[in-house]
C-alpha positions in Angstrom: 42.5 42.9 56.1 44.3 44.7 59.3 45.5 47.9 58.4 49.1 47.9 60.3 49.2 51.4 62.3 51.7 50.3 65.1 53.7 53.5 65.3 50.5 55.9 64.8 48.9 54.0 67.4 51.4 53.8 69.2 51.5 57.4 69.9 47.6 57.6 70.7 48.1 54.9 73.5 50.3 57.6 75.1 48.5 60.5 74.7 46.2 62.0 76.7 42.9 64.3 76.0 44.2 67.1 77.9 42.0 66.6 81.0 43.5 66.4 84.9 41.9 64.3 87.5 38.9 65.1 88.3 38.0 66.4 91.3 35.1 65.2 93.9 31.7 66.5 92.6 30.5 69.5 93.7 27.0 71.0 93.4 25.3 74.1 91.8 21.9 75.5 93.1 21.9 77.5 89.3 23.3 75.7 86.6 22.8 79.0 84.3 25.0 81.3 87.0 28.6 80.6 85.2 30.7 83.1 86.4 31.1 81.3 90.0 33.2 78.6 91.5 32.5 76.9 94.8 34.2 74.9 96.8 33.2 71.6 99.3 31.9 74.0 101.9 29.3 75.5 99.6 31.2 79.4 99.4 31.5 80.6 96.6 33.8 82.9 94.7 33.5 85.0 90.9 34.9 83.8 88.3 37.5 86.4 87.1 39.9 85.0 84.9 40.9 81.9 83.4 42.3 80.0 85.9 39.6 80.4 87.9 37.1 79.3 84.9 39.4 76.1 84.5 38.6 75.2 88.1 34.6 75.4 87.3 35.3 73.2 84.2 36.7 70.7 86.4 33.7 71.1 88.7 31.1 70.6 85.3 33.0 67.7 84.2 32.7 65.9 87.6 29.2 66.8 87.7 28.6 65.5 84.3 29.6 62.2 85.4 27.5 62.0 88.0 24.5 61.6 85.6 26.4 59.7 83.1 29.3 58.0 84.6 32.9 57.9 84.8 34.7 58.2 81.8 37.1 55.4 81.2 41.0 56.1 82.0 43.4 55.2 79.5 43.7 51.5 80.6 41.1 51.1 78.5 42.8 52.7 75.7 43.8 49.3 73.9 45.2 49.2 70.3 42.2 50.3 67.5 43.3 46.9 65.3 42.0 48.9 62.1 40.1 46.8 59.7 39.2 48.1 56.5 36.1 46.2 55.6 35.2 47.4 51.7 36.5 50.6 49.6 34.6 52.8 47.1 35.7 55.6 45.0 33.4 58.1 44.6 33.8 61.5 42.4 35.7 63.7 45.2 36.7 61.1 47.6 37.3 57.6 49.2 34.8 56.1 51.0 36.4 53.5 52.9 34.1 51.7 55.7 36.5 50.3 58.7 35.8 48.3 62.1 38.2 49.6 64.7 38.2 48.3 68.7 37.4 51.3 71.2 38.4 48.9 74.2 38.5 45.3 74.9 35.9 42.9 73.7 34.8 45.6 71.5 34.1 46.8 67.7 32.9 49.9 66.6 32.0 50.4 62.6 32.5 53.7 61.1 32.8 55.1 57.3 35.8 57.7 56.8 35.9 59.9 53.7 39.3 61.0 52.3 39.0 63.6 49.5 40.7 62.4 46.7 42.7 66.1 45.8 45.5 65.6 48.9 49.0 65.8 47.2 51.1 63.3 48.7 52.3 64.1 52.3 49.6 66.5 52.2 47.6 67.1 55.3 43.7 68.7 55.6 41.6 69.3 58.6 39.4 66.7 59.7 36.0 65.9 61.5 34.3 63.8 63.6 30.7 63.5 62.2 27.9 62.0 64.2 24.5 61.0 63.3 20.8 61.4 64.5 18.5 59.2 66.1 18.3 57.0 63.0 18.6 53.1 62.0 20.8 53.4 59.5 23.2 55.0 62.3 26.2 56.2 60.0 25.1 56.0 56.3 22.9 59.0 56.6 25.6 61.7 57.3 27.6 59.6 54.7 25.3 60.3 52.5 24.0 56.4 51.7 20.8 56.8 52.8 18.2 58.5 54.9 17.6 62.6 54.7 20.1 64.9 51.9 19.7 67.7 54.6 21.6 65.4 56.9 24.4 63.9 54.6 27.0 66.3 56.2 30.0 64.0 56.3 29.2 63.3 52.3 29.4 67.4 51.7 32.2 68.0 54.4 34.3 65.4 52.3 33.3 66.9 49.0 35.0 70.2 50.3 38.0 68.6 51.4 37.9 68.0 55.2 38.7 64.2 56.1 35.9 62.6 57.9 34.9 59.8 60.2 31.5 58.7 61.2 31.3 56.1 63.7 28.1 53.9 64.3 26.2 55.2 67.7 25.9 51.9 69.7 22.7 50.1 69.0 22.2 51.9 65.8 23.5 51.1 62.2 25.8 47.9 62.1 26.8 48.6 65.4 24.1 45.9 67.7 24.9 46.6 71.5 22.8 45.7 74.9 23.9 49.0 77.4 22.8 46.2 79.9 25.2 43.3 78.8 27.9 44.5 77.0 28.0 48.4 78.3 27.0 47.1 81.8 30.3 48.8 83.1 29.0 52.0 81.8 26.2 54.3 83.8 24.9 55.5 80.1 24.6 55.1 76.9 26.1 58.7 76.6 29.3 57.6 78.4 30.1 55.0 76.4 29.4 57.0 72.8 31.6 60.0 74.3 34.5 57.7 74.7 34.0 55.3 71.2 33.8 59.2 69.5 37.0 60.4 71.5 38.7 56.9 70.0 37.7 58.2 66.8 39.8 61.0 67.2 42.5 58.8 68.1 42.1 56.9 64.6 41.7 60.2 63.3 45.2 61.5 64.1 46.8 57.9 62.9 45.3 58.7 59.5 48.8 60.2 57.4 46.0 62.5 55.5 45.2 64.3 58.8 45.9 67.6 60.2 45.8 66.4 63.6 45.6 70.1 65.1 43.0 70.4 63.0 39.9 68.7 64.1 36.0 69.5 64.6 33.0 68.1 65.0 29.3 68.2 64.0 26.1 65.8 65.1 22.5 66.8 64.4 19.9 66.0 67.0 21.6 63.3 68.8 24.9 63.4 67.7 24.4 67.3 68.3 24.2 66.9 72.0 26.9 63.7 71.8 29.0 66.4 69.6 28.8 68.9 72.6 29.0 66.3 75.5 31.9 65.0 73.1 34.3 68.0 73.1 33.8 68.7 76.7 35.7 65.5 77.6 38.1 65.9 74.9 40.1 69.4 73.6 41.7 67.8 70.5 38.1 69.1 69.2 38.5 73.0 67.7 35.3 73.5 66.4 31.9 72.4 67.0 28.7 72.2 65.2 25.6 71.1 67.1 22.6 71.3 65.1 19.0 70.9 66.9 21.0 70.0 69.4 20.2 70.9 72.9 17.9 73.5 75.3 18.6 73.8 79.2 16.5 71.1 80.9 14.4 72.9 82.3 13.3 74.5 78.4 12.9 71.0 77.4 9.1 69.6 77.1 8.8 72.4 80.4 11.5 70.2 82.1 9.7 66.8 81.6 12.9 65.1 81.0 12.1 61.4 80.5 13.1 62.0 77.1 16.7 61.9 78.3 16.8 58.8 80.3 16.7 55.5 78.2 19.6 53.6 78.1 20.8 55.0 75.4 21.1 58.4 76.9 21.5 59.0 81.3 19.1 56.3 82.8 20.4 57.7 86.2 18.2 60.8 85.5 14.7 58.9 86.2 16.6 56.3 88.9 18.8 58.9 90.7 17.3 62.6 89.7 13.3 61.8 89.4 13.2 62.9 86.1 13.6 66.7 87.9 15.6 69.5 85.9 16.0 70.9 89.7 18.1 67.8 90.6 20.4 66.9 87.5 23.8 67.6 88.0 24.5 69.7 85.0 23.1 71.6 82.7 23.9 72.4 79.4 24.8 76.4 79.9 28.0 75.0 81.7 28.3 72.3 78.6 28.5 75.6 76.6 30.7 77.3 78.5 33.1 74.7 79.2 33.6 74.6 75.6 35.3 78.2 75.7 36.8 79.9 73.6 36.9 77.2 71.1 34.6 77.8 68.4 30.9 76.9 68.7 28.2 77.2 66.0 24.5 75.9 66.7 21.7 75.1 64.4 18.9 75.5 66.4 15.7 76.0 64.1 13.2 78.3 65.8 10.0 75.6 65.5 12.5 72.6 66.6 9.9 70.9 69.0 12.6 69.1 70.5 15.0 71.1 71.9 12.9 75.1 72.7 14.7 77.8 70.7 13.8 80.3 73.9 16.2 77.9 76.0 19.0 77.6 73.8 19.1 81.7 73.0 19.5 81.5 77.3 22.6 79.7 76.9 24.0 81.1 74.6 24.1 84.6 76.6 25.1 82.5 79.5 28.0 80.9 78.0 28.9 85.0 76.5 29.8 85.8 79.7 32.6 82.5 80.0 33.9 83.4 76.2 34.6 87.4 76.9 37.1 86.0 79.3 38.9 85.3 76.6 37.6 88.3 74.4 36.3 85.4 72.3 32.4 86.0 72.2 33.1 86.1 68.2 33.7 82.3 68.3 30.1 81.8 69.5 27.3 81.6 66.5 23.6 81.2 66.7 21.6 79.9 63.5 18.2 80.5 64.2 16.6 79.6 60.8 12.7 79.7 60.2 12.6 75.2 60.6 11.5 73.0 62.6 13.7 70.2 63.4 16.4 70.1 60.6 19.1 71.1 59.1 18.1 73.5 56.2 20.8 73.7 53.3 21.5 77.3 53.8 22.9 76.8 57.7 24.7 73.9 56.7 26.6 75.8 54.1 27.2 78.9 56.3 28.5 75.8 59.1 30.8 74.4 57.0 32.1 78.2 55.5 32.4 78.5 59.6 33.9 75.1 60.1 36.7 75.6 57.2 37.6 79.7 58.7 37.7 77.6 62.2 40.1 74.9 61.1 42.2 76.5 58.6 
């Protein structure tokens, strides 16, 4: 059946993620030096206050979609024709797995949990959850499958937040050729950054919903889609990335093939040469153009993904971008003794974080 949300909807059709044009790309020799903003010509200036930061945002967001693409405007916003596809009840909430339509000529699957303790016309904060590098796409993080120490939409429901977790294409139910069907799209990463941001949308249609209430968490690949996420959209308060990221040049000492399937930013092998020198971006401005919303990383200190010595560097980096705001107490670091996981201990000091965050 259709799930009728034409006045929620609606609403989302006319809403907007809180970003401006964009403005013509424009480079940066050092990716890790924050507190500066240049202009066409090359000078530069510091980076003082705020408004001066919000200009450098622009700049990382341009540069962002350089290596991934442009992210779609809001004609491509179309109605999210909510289909609930089966229901289950389970002891603390409903599991209710939905189809909804990101833009034309497609359909994205996704589970959303609703804890079963909201009084009527009650609202609680919600989250978009996103899940690894794994077949079974969104059942793992709803805990139906896959590794416990990853079934974070399962525990995040069980404490009460509302969650969605959306299939990442080509994984799960969710079959998709980036070269067919996403051949509009420069990456795989475009095109999951703006299914996650419809999310949201479906998200704040959702009557159970806090909709100034919303965070999100990924581990592995849905930690650097959870980052790459929020920059693009501010309706996200809170972040969890766990194993996550490292500064390019930190990952596999900057061989960064890794990165550049179609499923992730194919233009860094066919436009970059796979050179950390020549990307666009880096992910100490990701960081920082998250500021001063909260950010917590999981980032274990044997993860032989993403180096632990790289993603302490960023985190100083993006410091310096937060004390604008005297917010460098909204920044947190979990470096637990791991390799690439997501131990039970950091999970349950994220989502203590996550519920102080979006209370």
């Amino acid at each position: 059946m259709t799930l009728k949300l034409q006045t929620a909807i609606a609403v989302v059709l006319t809403m907007s993620t809180a970003l401006a044009d964009e403005p013509t790309p424009i480079s940066y020799p050092d990716h890790s030096n924050l507190l500066v903003v240049r202009d066409a010509a090359g000078g530069e200036k510091p980076v003082t206050n705020k408004a001066e930061w919000a200009e450098r945002v622009a700049h990382i967001r341009a540069n962002m979609q350089l290596a991934m693409g442009s992210l779609p405007d809001n004609s491509r916003r179309v109605p999210l024709n909510v289909e609930i596809v089966a229901e289950e009840k389970t002891e603390k909430y409903l599991r209710r797995k939905v189809k909804f339509t990101p833009e034309p000529d497609d359909r994205v699957p996704a589970w959303i949990l609703i804890p079963s303790d909201i009084p009527q016309d009650g609202k609680r904060p919600a989250m978009l959850c996103l899940h690894q590098t794994t077949g079974i796409g969104k059942d793992e993080p709803a805990g139906l499958g896959g590794l416990k120490n990853l079934h974070y939409a399962h525990e995040l429901a069980e404490r009460g937040f509302v969650c969605i977790v959306p299939d990442y294409p080509s994984f799960g139910e969710y079959p998709y050729d980036f070269k067919k069907q996403g051949a509009h799209y420069a990456s795989g990463s475009m095109k999951a950054i703006w299914n996650n941001i419809r999310a949201v949308d479906l998200l704040q249609t959702l009557p159970q919903v806090d909709k100034s209430h919303i965070g999100v968490i990924g581990h592995s690949l849905g930690g650097h889609n959870a980052l790459f996420t929020a920059v693009f959209d501010e309706r996200l308060q809170a972040v969890v990335t766990s194993c996550g990221f490292t500064p390019f040049h930190d990952y596999y000492q900057g061989k960064l093939a890794g990165w550049t399937s179609d499923r992730y930013m194919p233009r860094i092998r066919e436009v970059y040469n796979n050179n950390p020198d020549q990307v666009p971006f880096d992910f100490y401005e990701v960081l920082g153009a998250l500021a001063p919303r909260g950010l917590l990383s999981n980032s274990p200190i044997d993860d032989n993904n993403f180096d632990i010595n790289g993603v302490k560097k960023a985190f100083q980096k993006a410091a310096d971008v937060y004390s604008l705001w005297n917010a460098t107490s909204q920044l947190k670091l979990l470096t637990p003794d791991a390799s690439h996981d997501f131990p039970e201990a950091e999970r349950q000091k994220a989502y203590e974080w996550l519920t102080e965050q979006l209370k």
